[in-house]
N, CA, C and O of each residue as an XYZ file, in Angstrom:
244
protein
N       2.175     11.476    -14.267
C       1.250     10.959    -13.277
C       1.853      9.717    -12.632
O       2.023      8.720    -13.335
N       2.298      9.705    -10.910
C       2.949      8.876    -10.933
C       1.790      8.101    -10.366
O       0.919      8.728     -9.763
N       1.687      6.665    -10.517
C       1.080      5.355    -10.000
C       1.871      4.366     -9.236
O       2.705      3.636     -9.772
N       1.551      4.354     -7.783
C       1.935      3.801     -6.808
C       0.882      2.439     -6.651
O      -0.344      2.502     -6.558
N       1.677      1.269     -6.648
C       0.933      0.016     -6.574
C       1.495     -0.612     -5.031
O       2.665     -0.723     -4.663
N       0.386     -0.930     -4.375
C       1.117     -1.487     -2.736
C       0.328     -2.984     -2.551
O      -0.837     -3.354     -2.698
N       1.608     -3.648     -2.145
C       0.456     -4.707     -1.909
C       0.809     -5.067     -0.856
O       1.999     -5.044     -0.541
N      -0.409     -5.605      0.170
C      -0.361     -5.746      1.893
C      -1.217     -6.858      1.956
O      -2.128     -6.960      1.134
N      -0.992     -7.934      3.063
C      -1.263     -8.663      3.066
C      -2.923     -8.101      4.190
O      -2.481     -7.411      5.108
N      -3.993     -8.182      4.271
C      -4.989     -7.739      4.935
C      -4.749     -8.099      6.371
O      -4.150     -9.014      6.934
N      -5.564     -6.847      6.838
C      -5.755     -6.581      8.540
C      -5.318     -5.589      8.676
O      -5.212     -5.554      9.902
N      -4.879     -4.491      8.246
C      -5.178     -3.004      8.652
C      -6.462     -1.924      8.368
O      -6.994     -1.876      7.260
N      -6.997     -0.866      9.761
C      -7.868     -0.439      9.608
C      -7.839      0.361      8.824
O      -6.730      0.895      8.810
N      -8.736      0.897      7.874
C      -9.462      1.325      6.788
C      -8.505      3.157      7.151
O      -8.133      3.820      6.183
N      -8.279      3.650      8.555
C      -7.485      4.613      9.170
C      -6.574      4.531      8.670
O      -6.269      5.252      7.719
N      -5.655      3.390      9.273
C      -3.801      2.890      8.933
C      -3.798      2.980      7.460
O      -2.841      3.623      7.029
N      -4.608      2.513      6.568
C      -4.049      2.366      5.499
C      -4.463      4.004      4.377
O      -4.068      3.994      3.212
N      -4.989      4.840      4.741
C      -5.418      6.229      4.740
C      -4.066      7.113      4.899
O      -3.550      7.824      4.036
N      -3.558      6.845      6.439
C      -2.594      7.230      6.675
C      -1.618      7.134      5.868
O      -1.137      8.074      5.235
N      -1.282      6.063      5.837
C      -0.169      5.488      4.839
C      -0.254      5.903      3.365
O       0.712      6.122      2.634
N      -1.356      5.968      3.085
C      -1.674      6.300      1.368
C      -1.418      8.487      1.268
O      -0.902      9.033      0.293
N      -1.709      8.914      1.964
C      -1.318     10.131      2.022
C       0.211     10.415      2.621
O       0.927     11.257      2.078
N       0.636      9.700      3.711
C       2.112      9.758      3.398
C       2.900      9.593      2.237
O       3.860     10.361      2.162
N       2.699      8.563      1.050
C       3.072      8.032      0.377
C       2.611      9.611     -1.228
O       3.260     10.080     -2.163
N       1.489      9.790     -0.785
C       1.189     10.649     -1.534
C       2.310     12.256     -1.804
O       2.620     12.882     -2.817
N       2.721     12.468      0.049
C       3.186     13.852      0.068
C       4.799     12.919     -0.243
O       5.421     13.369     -1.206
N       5.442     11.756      0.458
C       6.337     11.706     -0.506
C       6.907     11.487     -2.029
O       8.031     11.306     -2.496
N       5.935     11.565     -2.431
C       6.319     11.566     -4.137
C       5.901     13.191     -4.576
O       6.483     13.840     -5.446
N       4.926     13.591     -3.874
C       4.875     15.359     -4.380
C       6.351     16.138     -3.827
O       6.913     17.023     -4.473
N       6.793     15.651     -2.612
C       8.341     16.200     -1.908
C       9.327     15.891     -2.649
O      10.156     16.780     -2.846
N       9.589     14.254     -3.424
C      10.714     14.404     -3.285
C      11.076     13.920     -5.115
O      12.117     13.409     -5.530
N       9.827     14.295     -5.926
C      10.387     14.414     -6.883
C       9.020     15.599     -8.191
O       8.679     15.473     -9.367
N       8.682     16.596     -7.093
C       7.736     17.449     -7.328
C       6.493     17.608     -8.268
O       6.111     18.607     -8.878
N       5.941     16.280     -8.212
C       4.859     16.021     -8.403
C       3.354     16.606     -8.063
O       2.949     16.175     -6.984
N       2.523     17.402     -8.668
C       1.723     17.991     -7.479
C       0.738     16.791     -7.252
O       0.466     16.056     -8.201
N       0.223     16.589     -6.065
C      -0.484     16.058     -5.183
C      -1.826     15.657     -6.045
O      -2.164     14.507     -5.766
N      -2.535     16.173     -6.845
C      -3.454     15.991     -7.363
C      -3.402     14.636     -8.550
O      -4.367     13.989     -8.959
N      -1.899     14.471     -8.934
C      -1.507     13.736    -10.143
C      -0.780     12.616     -9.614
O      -0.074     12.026    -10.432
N      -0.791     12.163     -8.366
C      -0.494     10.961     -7.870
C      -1.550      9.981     -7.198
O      -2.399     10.323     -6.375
N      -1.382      8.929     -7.608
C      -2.217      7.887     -7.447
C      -1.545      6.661     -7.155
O      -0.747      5.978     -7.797
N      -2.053      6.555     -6.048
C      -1.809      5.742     -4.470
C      -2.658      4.061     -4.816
O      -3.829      4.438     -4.769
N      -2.721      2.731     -5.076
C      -3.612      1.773     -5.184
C      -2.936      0.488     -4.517
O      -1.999     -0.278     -4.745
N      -4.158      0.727     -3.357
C      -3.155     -0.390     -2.825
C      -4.559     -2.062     -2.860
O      -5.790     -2.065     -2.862
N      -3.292     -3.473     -2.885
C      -4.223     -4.730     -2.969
C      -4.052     -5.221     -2.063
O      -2.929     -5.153     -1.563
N      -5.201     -6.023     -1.358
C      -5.443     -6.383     -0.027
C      -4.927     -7.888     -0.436
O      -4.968     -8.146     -1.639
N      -4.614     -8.549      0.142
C      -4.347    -10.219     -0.207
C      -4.720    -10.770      1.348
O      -4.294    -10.392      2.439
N      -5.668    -11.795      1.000
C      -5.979    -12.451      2.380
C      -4.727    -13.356      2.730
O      -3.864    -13.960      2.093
N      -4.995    -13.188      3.817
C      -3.836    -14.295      4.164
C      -3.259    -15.589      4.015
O      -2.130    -16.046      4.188
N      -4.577    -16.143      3.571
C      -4.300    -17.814      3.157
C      -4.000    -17.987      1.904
O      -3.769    -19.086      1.402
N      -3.973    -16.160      0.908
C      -3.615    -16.408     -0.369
C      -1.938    -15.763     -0.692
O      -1.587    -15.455     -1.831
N      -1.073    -15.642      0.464
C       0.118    -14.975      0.363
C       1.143    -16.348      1.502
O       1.062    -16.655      2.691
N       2.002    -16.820      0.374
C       3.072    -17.803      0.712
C       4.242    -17.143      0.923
O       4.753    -16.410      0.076
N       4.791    -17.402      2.219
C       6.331    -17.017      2.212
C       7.059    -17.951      3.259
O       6.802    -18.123      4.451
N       8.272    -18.631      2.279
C       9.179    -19.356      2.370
C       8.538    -21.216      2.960
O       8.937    -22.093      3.726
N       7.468    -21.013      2.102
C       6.441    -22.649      1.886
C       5.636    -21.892      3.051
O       4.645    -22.501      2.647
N       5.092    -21.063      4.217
C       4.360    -21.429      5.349
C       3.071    -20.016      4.105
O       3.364    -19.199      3.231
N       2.099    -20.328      4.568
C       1.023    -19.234      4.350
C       1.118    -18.414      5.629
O       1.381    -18.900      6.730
N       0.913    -17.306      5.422
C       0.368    -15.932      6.118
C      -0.518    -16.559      7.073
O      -0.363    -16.084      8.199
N      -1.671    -17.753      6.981
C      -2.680    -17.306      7.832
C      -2.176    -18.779      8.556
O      -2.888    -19.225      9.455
N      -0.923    -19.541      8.148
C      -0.771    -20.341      9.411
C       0.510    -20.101     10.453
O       1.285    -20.961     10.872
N       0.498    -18.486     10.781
C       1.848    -18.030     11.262
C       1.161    -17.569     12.735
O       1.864    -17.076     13.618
C-alpha cells in the first residue's frame, strides 16, 4: 500500500488539488503496478505565514 505524503503551501482550488491527487494516483498504479484502490494520496495544507524559505515567510513574498 503505497502512501503518498504532499505538502503545499495553501491556495489551490479544492479542483487543482483533485487533479493532482489522481495524477499522482495513476502514476504510482503505472509505473510500479500498484492497483489504484491501494494507493493513498494525503496531502498538508500549510498557511503561508507558517512556511519559511531562505529567512522570508511565504505570506511576505
Amino acid at each position: 500500500m503505497p502512501l503518498v505524503h504532499i505538502d503545499l503551501v495553501a491556495g489551490r482550488s479544492d479542483e487543482q488539488l483533485k487533479a493532482m491527487m489522481t495524477d499522482v494516483t495513476t502514476a504510482i498504479e503505472k509505473h510500479i503496478g500498484v492497483p489504484r484502490e491501494n494507493v493513498k494520496v494525503v496531502v498538508n495544507e500549510m498557511q503561508p505565514n507558517h512556511f519559511m524559505d531562505g529567512g522570508v515567510l511565504r505570506s511576505e513574498k
